[in-house]
mmCIF file as gemmi writes it, N, C-alpha and C atoms, coordinates in Angstrom:
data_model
loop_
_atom_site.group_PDB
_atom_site.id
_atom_site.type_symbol
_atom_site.label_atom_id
_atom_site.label_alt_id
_atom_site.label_comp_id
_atom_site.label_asym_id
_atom_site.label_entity_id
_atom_site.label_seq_id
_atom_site.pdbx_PDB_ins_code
_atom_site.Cartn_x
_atom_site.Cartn_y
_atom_site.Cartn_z
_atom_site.occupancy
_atom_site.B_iso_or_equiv
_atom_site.pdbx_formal_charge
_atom_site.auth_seq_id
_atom_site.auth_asym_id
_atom_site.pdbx_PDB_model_num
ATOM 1 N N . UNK Axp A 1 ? -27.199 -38.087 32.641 1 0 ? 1 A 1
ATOM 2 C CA . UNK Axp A 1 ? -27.013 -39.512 32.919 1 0 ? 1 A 1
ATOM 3 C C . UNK Axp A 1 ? -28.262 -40.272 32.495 1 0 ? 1 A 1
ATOM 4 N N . UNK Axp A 2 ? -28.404 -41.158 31.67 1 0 ? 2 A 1
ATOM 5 C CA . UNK Axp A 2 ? -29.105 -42.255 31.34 1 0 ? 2 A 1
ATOM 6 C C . UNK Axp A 2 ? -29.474 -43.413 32.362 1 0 ? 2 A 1
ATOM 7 N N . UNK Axp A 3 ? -31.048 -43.77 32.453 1 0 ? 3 A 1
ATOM 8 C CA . UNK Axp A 3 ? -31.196 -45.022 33.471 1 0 ? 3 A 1
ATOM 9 C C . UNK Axp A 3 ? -31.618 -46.206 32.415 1 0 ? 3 A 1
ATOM 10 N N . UNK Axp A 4 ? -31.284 -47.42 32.764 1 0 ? 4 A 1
ATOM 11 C CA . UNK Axp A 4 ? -31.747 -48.521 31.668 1 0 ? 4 A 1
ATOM 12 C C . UNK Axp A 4 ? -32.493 -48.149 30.958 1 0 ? 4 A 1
ATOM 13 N N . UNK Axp A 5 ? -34.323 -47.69 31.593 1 0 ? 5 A 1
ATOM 14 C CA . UNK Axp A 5 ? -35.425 -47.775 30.658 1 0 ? 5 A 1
ATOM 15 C C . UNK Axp A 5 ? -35.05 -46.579 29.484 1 0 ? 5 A 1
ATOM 16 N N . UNK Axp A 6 ? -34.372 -45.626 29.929 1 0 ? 6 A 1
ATOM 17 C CA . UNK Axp A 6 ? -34.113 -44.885 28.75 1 0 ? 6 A 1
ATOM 18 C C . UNK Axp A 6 ? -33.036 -44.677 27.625 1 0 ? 6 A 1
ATOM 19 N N . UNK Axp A 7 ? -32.187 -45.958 28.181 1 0 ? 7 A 1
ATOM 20 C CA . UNK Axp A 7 ? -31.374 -46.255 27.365 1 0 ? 7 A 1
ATOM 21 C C . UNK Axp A 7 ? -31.893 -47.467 26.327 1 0 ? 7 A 1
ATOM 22 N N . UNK Axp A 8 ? -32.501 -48.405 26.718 1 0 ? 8 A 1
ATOM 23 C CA . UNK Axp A 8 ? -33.069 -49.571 25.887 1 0 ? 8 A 1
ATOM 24 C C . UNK Axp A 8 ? -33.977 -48.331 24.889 1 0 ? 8 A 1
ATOM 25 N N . UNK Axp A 9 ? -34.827 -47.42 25.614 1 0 ? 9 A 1
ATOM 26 C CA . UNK Axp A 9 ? -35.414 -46.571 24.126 1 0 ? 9 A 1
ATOM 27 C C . UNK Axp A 9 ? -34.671 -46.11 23.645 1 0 ? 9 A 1
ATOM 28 N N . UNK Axp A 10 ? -34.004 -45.44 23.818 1 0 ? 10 A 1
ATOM 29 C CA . UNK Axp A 10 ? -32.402 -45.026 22.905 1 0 ? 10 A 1
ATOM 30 C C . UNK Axp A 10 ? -32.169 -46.229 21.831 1 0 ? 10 A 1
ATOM 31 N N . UNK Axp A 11 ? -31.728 -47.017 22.152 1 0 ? 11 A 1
ATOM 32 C CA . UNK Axp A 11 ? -31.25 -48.646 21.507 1 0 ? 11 A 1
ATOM 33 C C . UNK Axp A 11 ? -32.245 -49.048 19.882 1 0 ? 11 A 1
ATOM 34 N N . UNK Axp A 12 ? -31.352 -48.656 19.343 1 0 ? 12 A 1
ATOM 35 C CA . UNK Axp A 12 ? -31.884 -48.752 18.081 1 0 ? 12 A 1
ATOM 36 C C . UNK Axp A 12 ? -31.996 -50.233 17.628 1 0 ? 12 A 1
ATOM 37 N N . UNK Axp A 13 ? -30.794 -50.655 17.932 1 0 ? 13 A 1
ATOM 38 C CA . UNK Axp A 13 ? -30.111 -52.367 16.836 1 0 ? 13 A 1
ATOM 39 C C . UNK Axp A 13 ? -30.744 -52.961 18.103 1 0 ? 13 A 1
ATOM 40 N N . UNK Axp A 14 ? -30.783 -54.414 18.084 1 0 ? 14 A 1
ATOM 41 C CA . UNK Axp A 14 ? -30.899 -55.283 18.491 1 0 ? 14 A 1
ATOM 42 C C . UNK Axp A 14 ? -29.401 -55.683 19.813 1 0 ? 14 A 1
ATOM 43 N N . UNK Axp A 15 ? -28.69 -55.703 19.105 1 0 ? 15 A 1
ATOM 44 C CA . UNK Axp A 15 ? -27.429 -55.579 19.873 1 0 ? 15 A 1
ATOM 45 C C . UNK Axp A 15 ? -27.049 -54.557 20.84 1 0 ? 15 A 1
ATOM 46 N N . UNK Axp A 16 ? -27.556 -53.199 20.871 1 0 ? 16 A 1
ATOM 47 C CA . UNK Axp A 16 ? -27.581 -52.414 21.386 1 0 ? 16 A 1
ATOM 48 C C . UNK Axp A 16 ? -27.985 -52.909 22.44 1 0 ? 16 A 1
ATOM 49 N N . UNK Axp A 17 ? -29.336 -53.251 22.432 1 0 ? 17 A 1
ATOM 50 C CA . UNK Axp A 17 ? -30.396 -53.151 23.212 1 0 ? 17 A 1
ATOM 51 C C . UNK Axp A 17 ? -30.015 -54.558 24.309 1 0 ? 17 A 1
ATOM 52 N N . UNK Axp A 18 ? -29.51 -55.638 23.595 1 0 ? 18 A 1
ATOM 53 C CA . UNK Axp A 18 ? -28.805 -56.925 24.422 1 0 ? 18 A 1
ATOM 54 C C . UNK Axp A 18 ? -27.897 -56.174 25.343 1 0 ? 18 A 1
ATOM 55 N N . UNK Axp A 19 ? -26.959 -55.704 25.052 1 0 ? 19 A 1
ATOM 56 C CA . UNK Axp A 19 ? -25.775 -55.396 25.674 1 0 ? 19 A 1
ATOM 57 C C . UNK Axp A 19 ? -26.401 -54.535 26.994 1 0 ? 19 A 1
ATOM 58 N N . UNK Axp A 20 ? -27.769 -53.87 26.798 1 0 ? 20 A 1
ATOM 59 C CA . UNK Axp A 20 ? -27.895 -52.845 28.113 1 0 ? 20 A 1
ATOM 60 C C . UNK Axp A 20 ? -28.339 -53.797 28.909 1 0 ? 20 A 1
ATOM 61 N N . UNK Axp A 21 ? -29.287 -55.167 28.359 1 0 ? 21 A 1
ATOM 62 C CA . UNK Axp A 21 ? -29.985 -55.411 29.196 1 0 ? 21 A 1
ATOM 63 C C . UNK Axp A 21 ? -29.096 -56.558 29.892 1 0 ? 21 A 1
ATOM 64 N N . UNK Axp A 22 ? -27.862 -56.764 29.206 1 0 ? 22 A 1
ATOM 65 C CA . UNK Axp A 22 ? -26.979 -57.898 30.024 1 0 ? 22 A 1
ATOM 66 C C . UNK Axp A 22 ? -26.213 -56.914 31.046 1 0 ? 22 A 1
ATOM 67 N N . UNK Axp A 23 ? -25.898 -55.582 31.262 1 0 ? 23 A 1
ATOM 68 C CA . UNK Axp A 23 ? -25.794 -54.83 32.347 1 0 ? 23 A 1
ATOM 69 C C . UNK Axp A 23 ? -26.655 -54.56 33.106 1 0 ? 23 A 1
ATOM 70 N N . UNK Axp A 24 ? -28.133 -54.905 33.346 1 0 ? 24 A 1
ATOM 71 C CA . UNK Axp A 24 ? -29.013 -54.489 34.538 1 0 ? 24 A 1
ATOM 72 C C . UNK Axp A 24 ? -28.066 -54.677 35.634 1 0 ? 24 A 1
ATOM 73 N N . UNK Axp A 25 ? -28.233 -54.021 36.49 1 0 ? 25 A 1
ATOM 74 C CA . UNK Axp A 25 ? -28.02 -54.152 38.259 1 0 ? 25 A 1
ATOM 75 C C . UNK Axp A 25 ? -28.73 -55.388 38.735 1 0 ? 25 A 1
ATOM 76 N N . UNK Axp A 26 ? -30.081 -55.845 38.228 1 0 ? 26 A 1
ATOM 77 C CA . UNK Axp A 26 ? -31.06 -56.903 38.595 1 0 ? 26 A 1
ATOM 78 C C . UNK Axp A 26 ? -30.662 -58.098 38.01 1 0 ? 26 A 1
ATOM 79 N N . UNK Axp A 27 ? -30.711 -58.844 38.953 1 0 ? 27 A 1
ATOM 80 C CA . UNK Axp A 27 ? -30.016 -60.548 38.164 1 0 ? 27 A 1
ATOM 81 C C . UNK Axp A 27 ? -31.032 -60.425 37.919 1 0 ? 27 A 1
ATOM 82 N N . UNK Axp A 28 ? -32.468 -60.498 38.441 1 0 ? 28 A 1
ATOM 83 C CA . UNK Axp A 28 ? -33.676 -61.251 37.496 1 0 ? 28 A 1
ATOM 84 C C . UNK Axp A 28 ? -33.638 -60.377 36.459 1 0 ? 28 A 1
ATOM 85 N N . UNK Axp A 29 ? -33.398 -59.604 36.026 1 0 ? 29 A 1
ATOM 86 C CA . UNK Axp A 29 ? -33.557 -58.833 35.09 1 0 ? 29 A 1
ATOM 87 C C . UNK Axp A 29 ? -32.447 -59.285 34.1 1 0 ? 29 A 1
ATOM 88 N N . UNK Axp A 30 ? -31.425 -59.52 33.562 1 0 ? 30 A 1
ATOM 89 C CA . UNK Axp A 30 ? -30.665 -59.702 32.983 1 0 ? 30 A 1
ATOM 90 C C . UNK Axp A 30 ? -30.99 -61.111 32.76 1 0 ? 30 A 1
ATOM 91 N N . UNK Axp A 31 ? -30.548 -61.642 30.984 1 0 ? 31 A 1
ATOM 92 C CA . UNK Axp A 31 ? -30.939 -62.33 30.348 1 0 ? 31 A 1
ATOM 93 C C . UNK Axp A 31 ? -29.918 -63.887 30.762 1 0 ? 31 A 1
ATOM 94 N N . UNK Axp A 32 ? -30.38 -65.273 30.568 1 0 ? 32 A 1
ATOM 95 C CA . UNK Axp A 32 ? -29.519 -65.681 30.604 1 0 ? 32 A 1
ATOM 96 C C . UNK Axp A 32 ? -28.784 -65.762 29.932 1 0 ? 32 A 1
ATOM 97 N N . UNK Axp A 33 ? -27.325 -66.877 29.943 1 0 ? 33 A 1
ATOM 98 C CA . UNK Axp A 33 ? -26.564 -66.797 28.695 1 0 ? 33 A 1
ATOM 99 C C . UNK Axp A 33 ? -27.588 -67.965 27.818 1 0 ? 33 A 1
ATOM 100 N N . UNK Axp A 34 ? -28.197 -68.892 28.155 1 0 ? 34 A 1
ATOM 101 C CA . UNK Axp A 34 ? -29.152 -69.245 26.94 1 0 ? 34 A 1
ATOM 102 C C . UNK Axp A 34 ? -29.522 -68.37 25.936 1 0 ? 34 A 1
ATOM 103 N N . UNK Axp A 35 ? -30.368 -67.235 26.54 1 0 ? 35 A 1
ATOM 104 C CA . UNK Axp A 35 ? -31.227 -66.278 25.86 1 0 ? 35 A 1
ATOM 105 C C . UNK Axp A 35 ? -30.079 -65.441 25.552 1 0 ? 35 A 1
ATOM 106 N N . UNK Axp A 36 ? -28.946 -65.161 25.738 1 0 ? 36 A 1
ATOM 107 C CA . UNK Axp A 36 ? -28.015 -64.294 25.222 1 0 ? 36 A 1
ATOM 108 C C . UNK Axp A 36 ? -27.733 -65.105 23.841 1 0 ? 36 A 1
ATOM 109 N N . UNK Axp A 37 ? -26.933 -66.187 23.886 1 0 ? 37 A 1
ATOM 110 C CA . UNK Axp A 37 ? -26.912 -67.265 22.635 1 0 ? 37 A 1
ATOM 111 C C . UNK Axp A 37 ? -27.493 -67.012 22.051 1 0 ? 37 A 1
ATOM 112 N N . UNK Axp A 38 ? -29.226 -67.441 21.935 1 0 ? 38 A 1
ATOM 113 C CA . UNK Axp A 38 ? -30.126 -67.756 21.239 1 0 ? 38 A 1
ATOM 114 C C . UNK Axp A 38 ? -30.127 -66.341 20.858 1 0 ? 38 A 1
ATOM 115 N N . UNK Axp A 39 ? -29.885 -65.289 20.701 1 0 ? 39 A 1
ATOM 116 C CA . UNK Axp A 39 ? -30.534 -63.875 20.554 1 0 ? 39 A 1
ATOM 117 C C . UNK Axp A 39 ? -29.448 -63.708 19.507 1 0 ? 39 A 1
ATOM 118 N N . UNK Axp A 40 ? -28.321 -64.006 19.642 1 0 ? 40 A 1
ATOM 119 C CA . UNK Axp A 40 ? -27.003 -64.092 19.391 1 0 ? 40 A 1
ATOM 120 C C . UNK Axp A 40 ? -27.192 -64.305 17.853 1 0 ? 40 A 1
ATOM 121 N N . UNK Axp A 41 ? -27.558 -65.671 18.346 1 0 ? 41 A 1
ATOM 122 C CA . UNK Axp A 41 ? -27.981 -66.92 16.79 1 0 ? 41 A 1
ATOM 123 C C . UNK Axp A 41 ? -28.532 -66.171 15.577 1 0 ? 41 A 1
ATOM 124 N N . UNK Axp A 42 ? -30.172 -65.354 16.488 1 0 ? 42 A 1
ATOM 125 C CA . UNK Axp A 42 ? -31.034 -64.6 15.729 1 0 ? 42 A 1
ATOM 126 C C . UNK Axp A 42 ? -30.471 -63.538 15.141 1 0 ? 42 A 1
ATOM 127 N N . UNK Axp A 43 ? -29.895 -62.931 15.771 1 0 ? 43 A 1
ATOM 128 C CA . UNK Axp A 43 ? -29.295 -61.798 15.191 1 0 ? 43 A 1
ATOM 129 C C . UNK Axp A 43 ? -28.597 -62.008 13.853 1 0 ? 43 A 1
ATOM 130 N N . UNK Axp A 44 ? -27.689 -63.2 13.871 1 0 ? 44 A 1
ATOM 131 C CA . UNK Axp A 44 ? -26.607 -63.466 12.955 1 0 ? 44 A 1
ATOM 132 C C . UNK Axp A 44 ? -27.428 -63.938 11.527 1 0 ? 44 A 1
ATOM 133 N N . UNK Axp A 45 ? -28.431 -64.714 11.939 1 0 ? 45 A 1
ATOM 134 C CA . UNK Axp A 45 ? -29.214 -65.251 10.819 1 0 ? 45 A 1
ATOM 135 C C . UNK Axp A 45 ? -30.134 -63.807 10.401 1 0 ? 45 A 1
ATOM 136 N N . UNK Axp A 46 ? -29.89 -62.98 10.677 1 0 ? 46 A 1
ATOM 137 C CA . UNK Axp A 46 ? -30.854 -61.705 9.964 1 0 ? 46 A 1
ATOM 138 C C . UNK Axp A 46 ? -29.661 -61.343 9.393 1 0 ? 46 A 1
ATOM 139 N N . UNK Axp A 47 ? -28.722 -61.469 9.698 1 0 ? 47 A 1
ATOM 140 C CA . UNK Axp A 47 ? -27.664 -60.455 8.876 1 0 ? 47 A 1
ATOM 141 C C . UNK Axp A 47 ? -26.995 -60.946 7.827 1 0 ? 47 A 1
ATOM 142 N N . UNK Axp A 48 ? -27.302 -62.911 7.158 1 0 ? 48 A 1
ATOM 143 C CA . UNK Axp A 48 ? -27.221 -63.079 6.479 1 0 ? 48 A 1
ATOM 144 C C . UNK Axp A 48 ? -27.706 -64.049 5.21 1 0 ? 48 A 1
């Protein structure tokens, strides 16, 4: 079984690594949907 911190090192892509951290157990820990968007945005503009 995997715990966050060793799954975000696992997490290669960028997206990967969003998706674990929008599952924390910790609200403070989990991103808002601002920073989900905006990450969103970034992502899309690298890919083209």
């Amino acid at each position: 079984m995997y715990f966050p911190n060793e799954l975000k090192q696992e997490a290669g892509v960028n997206l990967e690594r969003l998706i674990i951290e929008m599952c924390d157990l910790g609200p403070s820990a989990r991103p808002t949907i601002d920073e989900v968007v905006e990450r969103l945005q970034r992502m899309q503009k690298q890919n083209f």
